[in-house]
C-alpha positions in Angstrom: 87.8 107.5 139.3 87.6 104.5 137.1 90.7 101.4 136.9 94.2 103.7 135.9 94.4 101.8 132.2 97.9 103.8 131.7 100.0 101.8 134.5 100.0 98.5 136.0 98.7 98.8 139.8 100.7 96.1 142.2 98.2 96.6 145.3 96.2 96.0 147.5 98.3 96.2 150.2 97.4 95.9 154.1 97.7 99.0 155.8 100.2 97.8 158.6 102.5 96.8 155.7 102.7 99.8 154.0 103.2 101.6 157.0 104.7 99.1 159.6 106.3 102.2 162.3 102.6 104.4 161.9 99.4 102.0 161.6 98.9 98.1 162.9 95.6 98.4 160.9 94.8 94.8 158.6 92.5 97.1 156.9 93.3 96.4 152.5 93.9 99.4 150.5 93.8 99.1 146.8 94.7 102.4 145.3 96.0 106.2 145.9 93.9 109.0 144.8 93.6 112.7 145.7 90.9 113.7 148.8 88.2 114.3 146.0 88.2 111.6 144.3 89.4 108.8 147.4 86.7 105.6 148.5 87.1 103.7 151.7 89.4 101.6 150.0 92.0 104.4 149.2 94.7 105.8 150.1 95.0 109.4 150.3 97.2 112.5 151.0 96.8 115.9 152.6 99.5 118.3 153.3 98.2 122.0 153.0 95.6 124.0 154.5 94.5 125.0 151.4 93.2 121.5 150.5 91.2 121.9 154.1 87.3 121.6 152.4 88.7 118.7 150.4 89.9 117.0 153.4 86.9 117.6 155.8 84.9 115.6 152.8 87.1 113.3 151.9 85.5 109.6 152.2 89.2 108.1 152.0 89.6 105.3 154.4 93.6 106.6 155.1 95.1 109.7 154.7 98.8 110.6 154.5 99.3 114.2 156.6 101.0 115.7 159.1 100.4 116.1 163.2 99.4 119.5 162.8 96.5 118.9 159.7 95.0 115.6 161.1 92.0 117.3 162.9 90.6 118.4 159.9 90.0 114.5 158.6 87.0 112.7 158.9 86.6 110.0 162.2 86.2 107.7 159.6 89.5 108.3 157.7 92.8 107.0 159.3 95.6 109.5 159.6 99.1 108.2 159.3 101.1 111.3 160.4 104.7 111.9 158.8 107.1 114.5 158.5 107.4 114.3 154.8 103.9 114.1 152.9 105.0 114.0 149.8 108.2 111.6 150.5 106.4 109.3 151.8 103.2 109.7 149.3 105.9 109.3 146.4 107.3 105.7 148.2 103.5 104.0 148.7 102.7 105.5 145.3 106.0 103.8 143.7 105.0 100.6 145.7 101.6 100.6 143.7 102.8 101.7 140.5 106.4 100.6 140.2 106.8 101.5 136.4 105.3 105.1 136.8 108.5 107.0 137.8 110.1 106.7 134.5 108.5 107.1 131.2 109.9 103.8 129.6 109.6 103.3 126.0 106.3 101.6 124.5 107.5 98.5 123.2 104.0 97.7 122.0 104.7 100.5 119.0 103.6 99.4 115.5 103.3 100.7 112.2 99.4 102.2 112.1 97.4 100.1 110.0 94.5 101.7 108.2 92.6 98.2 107.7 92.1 98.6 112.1 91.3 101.9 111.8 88.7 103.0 109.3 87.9 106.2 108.3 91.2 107.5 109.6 94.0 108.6 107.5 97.6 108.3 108.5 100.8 110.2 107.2 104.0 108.5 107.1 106.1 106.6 110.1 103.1 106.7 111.7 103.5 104.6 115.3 100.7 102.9 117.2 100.8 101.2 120.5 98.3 98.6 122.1 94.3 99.0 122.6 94.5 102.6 121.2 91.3 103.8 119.6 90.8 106.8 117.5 87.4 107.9 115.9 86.4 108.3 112.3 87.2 111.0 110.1 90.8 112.1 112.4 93.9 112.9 110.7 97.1 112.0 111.9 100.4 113.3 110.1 103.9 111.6 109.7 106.1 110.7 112.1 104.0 110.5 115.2 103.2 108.0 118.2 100.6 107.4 119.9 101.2 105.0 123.0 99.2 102.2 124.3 95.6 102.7 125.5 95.5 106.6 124.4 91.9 107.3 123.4 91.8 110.1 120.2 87.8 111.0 119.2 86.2 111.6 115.7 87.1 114.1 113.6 90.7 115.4 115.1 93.9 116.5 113.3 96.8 115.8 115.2 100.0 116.6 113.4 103.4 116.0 112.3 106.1 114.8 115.3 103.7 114.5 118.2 103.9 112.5 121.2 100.4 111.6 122.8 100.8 108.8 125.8 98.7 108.7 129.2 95.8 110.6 127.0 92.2 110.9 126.7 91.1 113.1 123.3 87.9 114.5 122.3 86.2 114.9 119.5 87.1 117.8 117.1 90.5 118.1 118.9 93.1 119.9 117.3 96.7 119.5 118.0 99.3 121.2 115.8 102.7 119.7 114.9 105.7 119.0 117.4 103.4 118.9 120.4 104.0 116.2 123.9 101.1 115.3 125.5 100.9 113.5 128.6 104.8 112.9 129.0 106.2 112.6 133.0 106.3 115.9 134.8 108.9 117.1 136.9 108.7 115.9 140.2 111.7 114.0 142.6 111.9 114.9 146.6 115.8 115.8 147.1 117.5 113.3 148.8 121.3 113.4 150.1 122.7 111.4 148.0 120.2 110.9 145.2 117.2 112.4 143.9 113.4 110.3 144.7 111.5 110.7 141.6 107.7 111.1 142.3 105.8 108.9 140.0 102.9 110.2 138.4 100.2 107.8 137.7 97.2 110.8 136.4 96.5 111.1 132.7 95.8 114.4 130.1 92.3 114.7 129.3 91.8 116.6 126.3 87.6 117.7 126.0 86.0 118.7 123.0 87.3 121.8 120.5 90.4 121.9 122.3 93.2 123.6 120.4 96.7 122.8 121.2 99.7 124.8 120.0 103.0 123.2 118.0 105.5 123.0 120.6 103.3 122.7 123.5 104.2 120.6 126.6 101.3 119.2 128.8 102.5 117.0 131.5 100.4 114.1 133.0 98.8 114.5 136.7 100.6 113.4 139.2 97.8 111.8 141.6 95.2 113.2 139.7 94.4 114.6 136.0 95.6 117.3 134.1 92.9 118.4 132.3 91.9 121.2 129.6 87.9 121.8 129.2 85.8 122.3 125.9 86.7 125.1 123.6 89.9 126.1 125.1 92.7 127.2 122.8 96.7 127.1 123.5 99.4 128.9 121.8 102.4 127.9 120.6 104.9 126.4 122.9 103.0 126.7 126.2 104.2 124.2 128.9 101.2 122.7 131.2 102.8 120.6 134.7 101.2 117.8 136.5 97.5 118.3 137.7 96.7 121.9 136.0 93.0 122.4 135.0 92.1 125.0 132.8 88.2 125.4 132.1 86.4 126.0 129.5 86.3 129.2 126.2 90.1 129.8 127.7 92.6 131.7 125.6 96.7 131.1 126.3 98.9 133.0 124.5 102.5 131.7 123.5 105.3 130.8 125.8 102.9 131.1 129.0 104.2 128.3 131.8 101.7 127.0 134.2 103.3 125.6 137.3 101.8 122.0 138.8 98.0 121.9 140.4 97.0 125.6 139.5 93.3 125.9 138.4 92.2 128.1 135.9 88.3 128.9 135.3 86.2 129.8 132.3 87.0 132.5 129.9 90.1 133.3 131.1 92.7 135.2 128.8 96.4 135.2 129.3 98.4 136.8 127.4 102.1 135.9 125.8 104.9 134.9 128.5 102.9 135.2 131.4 103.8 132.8 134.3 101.2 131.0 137.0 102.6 129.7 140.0 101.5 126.1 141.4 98.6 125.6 143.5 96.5 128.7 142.6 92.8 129.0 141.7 91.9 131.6 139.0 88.6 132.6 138.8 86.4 132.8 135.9 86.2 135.7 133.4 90.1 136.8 134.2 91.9 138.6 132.0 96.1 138.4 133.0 98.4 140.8 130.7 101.3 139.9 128.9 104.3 139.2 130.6 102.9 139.0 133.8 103.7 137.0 137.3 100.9 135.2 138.9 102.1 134.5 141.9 98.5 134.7 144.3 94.6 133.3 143.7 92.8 135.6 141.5 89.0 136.5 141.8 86.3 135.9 139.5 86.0 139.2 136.3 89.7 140.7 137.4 91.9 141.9 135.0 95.5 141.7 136.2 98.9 142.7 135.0 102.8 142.9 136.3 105.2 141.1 139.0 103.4 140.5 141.2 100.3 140.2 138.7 98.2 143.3 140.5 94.7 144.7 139.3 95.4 146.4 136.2 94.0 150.1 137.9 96.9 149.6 140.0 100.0 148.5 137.3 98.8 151.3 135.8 99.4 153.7 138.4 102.3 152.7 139.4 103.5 152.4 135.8 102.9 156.5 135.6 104.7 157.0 139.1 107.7 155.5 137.1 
């Protein structure tokens, strides 16, 4: 993963600092990224057996985990063992990226100028922040921001009354009026007394031909990206959380909620008001029904309905039963 051009990163930090009760290691430590993505210089975090693979390969030179996942790390990786993974993942993370727990206002905004950006035509009340760039021959309508360093491709429409901050657009993008991309998601680790918001330092990437609703809600990745592939079309008023990936050719009805760090393959259908749970992997060529609750991993060419999404052979049965 490239420099985070989105928030301001306060480290390196030495190890033994960070952690002064778990690690006397001088080792330096410049950044936190997910086990995928993670050099010998990072700092990452492991806390479910489902991220197992990932962690075996990781090539992070710390890892955040508990006692009973540690043997699953690399030599070469450093465990620091904790009770709470993502408690103490969301303090380090804060102490890196101290303005990335609040989305505080862009005070960079200005009026767009057409004079900086040729071949693009603005509406009016038009608000741009610093080191944006946006390709020729896009189309941007009244009364919408775009924050500092979002990147928008050639040839997009972006509507009326959008938010776009913490993004990366295509080409050929299309995003329909009254739409927030790349906004905070919710995250905070309950406390006693007060609530620990979990900063989230990821970004939206947009790829070519994507299609986003009016009303539609895509948060920002937490540790890593949200991200929605080429060709994939959104309803109206879907709501995207931290870290989803949805491939590419995907259809999404309106209304459908994807919960954070689910991953949705190629040429998958949902239909309207369906729910995904977090931390799932849909398969390619799925087909979910209408209303339905997702609420397990899905294999590759199924076609589910219900709550509990089942196969639909077996809605169906049980449907007639009724």
């Amino acid at each position: 993963m490239s420099k985070n051009i989105f928030f301001e990163n306060k480290g390196p930090f030495k190890l033994k600092d960070l952690f002064p009760n778990q690690s006397n290691s001088k080792d330096i430590f410049k950044d936190i990224k997910t086990l995928d993505e993670a050099s010998k210089s990072d700092i990452t975090f492991f806390d479910s057996l489902n991220y197992k693979a990932l962690a075996e390969n990781t090539k992070a030179g710390c890892c955040i985990t508990k006692e009973s996942l540690r043997k699953y790390l690399p030599k070469s990786c450093e465990p620091i063992i904790v009770n709470s993974v993502l408690y103490e993942l969301a303090k380090i993370t804060l102490k890196y990226y101290p303005y990335a727990d609040i989305d505080y206002p862009d005070i960079t905004l200005k009026k767009a100028s057409i004079s900086k950006y040729p071949g693009v035509k603005f509406g009016n009340n038009v608000l741009v922040g610093k080191n944006v760039k946006i390709g020729k021959s896009t189309k941007i309508g009244s009364n919408t921001i775009i924050e500092k360093n979002v990147s928008i491709g050639k040839d997009c429409i972006i509507g009326s009354q959008i938010m776009i901050k913490n993004s990366i657009v295509g080409n050929n993008v299309y995003i329909q009026d009254g739409s927030k991309i790349g906004l905070k998601g919710f995250g905070f680790i309950p406390l006693k007394n007060k609530n620990f918001r979990f900063p989230h330092i990821g970004k939206v990437i947009l790829e070519d031909n994507v299609e986003i609703g009016s009303s539609c809600t895509i948060d920002r990745g937490s540790i890593g990206n949200t991200v929605i592939k080429k060709n994939t079309f959104l309803d109206n008023q879907v709501h995207m959380a931290h870290n989803v990936k949805i491939g590419e050719n995907c259809m999404i009805a309106g209304q459908v909620g994807f919960a954070g760090s689910s991953t949705i393959g190629n040429n998958v259908s949902i239909g309207g008001q369906a729910g995904i749970s977090g931390h799932l992997r849909i398969g390619n060529n799925v087909k979910i029904g209408g209303g339905s609750g997702v609420v397990k991993d899905i294999e590759d060419n199924m076609i589910v309905m219900g709550y509990p999404a089942v196969p639909l052979k077996e809605f169906l049965k049980k449907k007639d039963k009724n």
